[in-house]
Gaussian input, Z-matrix of N, CA and C with variables (Angstrom, degrees):
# hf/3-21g

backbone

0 1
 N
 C     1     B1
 C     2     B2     1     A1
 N     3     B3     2     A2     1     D1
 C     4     B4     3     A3     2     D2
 C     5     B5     4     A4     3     D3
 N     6     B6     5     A5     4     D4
 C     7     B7     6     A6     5     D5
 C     8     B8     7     A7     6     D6
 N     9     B9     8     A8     7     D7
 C    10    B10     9     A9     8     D8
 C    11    B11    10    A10     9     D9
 N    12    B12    11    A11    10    D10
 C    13    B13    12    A12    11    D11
 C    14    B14    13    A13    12    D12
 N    15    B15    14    A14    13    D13
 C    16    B16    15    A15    14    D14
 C    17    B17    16    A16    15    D15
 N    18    B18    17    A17    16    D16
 C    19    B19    18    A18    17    D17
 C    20    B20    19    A19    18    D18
 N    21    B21    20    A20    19    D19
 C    22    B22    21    A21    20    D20
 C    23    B23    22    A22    21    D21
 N    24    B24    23    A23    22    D22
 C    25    B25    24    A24    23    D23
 C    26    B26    25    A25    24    D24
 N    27    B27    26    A26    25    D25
 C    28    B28    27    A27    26    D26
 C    29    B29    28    A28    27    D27
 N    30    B30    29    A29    28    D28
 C    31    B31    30    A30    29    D29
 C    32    B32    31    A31    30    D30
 N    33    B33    32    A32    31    D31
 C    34    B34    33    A33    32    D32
 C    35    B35    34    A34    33    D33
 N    36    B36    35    A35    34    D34
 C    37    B37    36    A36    35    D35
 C    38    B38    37    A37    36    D36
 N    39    B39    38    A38    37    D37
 C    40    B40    39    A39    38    D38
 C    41    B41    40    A40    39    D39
 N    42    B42    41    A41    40    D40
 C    43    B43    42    A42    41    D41
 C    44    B44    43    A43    42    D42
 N    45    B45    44    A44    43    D43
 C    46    B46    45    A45    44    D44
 C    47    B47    46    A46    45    D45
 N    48    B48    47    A47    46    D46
 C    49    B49    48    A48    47    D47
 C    50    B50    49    A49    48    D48
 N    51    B51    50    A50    49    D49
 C    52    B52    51    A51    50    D50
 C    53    B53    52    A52    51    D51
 N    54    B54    53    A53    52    D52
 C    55    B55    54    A54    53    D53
 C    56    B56    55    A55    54    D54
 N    57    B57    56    A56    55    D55
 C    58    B58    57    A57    56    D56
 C    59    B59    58    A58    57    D57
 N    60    B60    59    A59    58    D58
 C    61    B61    60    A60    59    D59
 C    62    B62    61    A61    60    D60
 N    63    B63    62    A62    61    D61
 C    64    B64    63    A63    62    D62
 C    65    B65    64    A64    63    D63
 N    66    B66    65    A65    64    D64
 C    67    B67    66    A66    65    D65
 C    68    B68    67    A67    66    D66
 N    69    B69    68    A68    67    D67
 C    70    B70    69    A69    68    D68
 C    71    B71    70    A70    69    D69
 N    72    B72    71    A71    70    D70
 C    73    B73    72    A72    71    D71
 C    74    B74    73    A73    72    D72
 N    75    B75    74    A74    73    D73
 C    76    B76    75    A75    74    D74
 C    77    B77    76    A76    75    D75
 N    78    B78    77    A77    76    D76
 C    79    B79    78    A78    77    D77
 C    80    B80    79    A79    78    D78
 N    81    B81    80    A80    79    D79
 C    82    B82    81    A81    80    D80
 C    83    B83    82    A82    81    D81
 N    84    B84    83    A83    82    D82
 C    85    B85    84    A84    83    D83
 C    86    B86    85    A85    84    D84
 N    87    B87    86    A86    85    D85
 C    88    B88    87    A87    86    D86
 C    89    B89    88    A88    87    D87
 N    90    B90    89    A89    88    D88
 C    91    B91    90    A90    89    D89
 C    92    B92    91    A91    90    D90
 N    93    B93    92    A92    91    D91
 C    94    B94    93    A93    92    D92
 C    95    B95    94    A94    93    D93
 N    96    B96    95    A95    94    D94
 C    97    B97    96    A96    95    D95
 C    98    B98    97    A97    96    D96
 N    99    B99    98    A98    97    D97
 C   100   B100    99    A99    98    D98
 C   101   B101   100   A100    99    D99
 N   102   B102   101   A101   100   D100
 C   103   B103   102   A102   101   D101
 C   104   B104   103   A103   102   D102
 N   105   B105   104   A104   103   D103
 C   106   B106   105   A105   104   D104
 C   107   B107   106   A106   105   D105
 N   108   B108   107   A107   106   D106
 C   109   B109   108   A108   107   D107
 C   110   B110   109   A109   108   D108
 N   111   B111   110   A110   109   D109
 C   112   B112   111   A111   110   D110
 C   113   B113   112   A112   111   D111
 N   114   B114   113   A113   112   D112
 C   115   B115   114   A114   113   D113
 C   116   B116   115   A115   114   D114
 N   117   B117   116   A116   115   D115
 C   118   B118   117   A117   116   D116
 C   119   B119   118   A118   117   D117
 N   120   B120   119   A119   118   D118
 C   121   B121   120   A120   119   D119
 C   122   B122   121   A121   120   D120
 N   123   B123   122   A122   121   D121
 C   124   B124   123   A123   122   D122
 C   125   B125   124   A124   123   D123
 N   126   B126   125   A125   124   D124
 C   127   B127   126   A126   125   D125
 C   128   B128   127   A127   126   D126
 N   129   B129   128   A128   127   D127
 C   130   B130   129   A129   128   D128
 C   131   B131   130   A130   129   D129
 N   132   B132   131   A131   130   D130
 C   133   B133   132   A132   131   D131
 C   134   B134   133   A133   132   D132
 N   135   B135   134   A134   133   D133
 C   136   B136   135   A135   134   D134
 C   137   B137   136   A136   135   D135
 N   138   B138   137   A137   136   D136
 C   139   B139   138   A138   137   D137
 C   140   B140   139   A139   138   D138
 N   141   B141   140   A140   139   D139
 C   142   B142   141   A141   140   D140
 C   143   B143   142   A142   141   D141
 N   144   B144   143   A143   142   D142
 C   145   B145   144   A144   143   D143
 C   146   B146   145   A145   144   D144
 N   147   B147   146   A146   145   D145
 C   148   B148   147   A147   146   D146
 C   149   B149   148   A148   147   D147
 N   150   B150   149   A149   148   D148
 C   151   B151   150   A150   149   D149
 C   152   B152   151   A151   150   D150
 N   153   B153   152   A152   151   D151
 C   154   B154   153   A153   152   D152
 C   155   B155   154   A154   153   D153
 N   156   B156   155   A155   154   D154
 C   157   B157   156   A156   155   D155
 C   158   B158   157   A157   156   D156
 N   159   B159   158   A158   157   D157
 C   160   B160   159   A159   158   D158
 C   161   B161   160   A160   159   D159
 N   162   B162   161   A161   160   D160
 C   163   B163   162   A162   161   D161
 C   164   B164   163   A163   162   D162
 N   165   B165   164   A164   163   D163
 C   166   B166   165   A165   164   D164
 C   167   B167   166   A166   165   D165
 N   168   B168   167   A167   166   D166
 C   169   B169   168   A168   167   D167
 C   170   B170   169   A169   168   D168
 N   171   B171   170   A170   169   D169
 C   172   B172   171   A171   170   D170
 C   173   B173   172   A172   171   D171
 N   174   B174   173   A173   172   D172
 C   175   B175   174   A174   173   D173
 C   176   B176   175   A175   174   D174
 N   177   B177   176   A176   175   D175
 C   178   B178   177   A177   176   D176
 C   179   B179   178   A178   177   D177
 N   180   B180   179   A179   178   D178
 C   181   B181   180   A180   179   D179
 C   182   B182   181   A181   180   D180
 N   183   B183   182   A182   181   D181
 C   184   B184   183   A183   182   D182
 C   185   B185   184   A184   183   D183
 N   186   B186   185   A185   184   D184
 C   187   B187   186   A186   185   D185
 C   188   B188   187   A187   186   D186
 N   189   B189   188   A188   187   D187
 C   190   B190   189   A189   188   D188
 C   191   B191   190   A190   189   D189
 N   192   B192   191   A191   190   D190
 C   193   B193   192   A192   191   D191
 C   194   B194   193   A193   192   D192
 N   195   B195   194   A194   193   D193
 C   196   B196   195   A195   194   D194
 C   197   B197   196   A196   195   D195
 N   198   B198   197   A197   196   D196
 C   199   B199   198   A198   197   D197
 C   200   B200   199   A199   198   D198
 N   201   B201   200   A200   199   D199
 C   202   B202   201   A201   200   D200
 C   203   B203   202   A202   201   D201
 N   204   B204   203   A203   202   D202
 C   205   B205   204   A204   203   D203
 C   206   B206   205   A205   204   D204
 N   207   B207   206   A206   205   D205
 C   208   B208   207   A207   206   D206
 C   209   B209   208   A208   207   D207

   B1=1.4476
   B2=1.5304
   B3=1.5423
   B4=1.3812
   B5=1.6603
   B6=1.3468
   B7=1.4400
   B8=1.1813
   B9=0.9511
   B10=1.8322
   B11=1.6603
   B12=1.0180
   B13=1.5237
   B14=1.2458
   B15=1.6260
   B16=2.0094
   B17=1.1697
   B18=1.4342
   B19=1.1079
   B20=1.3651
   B21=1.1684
   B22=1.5542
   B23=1.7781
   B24=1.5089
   B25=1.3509
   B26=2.0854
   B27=1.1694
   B28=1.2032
   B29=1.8800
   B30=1.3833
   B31=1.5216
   B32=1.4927
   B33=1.3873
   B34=1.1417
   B35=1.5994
   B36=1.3912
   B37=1.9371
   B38=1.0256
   B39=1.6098
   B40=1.4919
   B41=1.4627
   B42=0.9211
   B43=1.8596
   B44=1.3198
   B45=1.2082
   B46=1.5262
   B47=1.7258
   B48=1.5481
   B49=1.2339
   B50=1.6165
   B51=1.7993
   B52=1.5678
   B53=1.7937
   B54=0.9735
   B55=1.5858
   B56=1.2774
   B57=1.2096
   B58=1.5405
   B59=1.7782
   B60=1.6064
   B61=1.4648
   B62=1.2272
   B63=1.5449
   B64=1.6781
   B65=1.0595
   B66=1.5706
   B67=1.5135
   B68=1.5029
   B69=1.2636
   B70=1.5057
   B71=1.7121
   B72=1.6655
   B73=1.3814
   B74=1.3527
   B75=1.0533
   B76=1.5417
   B77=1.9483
   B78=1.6419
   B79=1.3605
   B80=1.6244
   B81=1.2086
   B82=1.5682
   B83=2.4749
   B84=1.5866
   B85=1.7163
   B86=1.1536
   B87=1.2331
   B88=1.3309
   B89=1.7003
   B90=1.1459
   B91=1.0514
   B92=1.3397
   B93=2.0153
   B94=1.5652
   B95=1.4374
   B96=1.4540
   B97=1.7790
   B98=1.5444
   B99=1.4753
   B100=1.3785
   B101=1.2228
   B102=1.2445
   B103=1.7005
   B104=1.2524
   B105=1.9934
   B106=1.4151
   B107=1.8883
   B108=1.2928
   B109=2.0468
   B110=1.0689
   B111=1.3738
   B112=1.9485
   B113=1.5957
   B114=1.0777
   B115=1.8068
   B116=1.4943
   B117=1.4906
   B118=1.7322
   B119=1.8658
   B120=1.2387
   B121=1.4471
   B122=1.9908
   B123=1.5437
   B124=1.0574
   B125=1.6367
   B126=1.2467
   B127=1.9731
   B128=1.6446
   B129=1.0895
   B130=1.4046
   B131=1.4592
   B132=1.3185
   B133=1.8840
   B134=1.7696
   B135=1.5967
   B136=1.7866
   B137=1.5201
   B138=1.2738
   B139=1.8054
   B140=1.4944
   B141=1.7049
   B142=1.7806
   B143=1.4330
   B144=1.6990
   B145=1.2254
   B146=1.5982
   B147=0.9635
   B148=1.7486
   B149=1.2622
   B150=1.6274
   B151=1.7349
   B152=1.5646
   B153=1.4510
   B154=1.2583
   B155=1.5986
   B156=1.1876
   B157=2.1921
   B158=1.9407
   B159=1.2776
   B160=0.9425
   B161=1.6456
   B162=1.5336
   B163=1.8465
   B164=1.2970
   B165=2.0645
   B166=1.3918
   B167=1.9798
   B168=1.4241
   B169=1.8330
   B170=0.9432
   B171=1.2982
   B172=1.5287
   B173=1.4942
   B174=1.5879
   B175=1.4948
   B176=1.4181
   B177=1.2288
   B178=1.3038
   B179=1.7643
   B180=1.1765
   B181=1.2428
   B182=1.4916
   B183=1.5423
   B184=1.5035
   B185=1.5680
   B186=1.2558
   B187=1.5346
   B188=1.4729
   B189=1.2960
   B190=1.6442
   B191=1.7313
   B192=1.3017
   B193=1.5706
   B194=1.0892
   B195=1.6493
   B196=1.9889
   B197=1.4194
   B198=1.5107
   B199=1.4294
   B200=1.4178
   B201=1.1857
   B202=1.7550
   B203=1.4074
   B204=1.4397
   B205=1.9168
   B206=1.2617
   B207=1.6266
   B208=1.3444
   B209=1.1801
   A1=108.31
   A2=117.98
   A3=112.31
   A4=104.43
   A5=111.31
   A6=117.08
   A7=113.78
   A8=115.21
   A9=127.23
   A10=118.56
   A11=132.56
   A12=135.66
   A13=116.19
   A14=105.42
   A15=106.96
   A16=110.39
   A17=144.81
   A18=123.04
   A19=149.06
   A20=137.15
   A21=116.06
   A22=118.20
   A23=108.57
   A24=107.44
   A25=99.95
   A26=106.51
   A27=95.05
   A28=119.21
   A29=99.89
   A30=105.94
   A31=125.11
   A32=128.76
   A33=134.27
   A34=114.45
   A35=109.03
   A36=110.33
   A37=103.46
   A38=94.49
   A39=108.72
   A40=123.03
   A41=116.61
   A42=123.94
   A43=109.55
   A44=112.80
   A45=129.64
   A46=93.47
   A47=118.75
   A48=136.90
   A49=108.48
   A50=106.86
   A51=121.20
   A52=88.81
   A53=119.76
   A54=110.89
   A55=115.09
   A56=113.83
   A57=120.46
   A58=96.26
   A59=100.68
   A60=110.08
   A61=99.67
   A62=116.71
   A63=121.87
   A64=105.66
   A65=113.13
   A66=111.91
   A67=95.17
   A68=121.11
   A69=124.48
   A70=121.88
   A71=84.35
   A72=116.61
   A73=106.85
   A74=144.79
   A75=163.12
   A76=92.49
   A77=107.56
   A78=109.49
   A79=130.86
   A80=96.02
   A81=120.51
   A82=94.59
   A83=94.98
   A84=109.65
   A85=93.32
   A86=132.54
   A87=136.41
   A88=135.94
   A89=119.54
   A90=123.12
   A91=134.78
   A92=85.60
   A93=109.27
   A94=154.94
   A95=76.66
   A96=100.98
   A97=100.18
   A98=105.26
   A99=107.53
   A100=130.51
   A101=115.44
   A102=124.18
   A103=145.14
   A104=90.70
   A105=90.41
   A106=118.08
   A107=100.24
   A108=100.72
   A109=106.53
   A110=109.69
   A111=98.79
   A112=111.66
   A113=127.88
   A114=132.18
   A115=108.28
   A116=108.06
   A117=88.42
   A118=91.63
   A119=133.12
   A120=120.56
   A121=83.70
   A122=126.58
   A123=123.14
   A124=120.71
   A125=99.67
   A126=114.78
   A127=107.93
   A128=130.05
   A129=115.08
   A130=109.33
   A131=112.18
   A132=109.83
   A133=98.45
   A134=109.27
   A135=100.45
   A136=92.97
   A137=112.82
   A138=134.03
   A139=119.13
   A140=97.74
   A141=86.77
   A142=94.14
   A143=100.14
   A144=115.36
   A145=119.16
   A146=134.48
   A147=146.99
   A148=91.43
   A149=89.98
   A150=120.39
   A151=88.65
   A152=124.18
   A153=107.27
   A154=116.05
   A155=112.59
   A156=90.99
   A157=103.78
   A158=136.99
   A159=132.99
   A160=113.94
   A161=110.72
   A162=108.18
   A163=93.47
   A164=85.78
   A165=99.82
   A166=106.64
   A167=93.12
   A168=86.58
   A169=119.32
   A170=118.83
   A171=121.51
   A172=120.71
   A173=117.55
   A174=118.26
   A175=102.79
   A176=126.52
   A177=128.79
   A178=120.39
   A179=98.76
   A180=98.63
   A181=143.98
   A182=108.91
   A183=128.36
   A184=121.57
   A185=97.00
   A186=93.57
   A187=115.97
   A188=114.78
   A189=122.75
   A190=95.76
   A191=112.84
   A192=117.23
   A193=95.60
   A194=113.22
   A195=123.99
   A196=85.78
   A197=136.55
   A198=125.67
   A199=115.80
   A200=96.44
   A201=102.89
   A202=114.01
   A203=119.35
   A204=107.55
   A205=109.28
   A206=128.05
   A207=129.03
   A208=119.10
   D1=124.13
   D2=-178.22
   D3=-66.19
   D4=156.94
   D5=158.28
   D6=-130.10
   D7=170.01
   D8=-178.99
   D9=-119.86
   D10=71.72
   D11=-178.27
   D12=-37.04
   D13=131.90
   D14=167.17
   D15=-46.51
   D16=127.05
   D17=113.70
   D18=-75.67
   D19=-166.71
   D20=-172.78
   D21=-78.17
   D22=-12.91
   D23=173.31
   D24=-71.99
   D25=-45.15
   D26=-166.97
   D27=-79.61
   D28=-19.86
   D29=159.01
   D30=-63.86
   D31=-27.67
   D32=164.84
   D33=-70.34
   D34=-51.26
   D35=164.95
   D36=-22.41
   D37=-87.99
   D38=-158.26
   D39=-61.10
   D40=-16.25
   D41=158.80
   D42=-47.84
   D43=-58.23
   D44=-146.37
   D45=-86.39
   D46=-38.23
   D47=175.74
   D48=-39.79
   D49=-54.78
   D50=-163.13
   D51=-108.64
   D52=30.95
   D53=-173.02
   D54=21.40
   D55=91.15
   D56=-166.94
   D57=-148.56
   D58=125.34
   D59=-174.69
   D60=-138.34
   D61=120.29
   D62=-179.83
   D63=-71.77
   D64=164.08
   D65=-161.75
   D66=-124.93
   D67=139.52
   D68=-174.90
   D69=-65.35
   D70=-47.48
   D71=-179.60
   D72=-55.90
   D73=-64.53
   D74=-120.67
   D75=-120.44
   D76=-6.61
   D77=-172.72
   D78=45.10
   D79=32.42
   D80=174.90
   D81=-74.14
   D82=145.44
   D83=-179.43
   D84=-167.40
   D85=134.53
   D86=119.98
   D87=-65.40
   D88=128.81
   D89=152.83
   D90=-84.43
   D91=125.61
   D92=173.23
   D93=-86.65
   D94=-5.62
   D95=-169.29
   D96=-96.67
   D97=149.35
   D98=167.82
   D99=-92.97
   D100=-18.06
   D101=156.72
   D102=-85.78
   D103=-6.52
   D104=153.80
   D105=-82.89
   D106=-42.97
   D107=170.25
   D108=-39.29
   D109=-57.19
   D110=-168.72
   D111=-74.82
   D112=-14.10
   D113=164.26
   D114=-73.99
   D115=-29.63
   D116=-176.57
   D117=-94.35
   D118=-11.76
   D119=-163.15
   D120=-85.42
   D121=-41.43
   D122=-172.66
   D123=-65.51
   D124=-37.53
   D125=162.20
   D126=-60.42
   D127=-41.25
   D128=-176.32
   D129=-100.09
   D130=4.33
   D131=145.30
   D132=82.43
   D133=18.69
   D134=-175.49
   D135=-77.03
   D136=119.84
   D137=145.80
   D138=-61.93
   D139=164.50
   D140=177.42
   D141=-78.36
   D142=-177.17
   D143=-172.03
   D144=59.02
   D145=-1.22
   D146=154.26
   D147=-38.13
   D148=162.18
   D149=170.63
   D150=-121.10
   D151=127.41
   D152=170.03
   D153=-132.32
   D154=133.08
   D155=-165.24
   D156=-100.50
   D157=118.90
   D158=-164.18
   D159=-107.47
   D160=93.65
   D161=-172.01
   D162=-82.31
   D163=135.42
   D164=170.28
   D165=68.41
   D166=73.38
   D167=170.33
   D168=-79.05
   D169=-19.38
   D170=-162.57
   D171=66.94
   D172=-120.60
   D173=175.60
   D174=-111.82
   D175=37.09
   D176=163.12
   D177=71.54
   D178=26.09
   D179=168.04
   D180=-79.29
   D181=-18.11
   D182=152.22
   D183=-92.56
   D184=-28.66
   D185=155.62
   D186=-48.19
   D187=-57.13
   D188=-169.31
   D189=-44.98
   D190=-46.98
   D191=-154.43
   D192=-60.19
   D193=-59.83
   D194=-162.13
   D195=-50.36
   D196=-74.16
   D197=-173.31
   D198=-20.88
   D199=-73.08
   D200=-174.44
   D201=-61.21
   D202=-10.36
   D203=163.95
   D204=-70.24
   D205=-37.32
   D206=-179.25
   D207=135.27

């Protein structure tokens, strides 16, 4: 299944979309880059066909990745 990765134009949209502002304090970030998602989905070794449980998705930006491993 193709996917389409956040980048940082579209992580800021969609923030602003759901009024959603990370909090420094509380150490809330999203990630914007697409090679870092796919380096951390490739470091923790998820294959297709995985079950994978993701705390705290945020705006779905590693979600996108786990999709796109399979």
């Amino acid at each position: 299944m193709p996917v389409t990765l956040l980048g940082a134009a579209e992580v800021r949209a969609l923030a602003a979309d759901l009024d959603v502002t990370p909090t420094k304090k509380l150490g809330q970030n999203f990630v914007v880059d697409a090679n870092t998602v796919r380096k951390i989905v490739h470091l923790a070794g998820v294959q297709a066909g995985e079950h994978v449980v993701e705390v705290g998705p945020g705006l779905g930006s590693l979600t996108l990745a786990i999709l796109e491993a399979g």
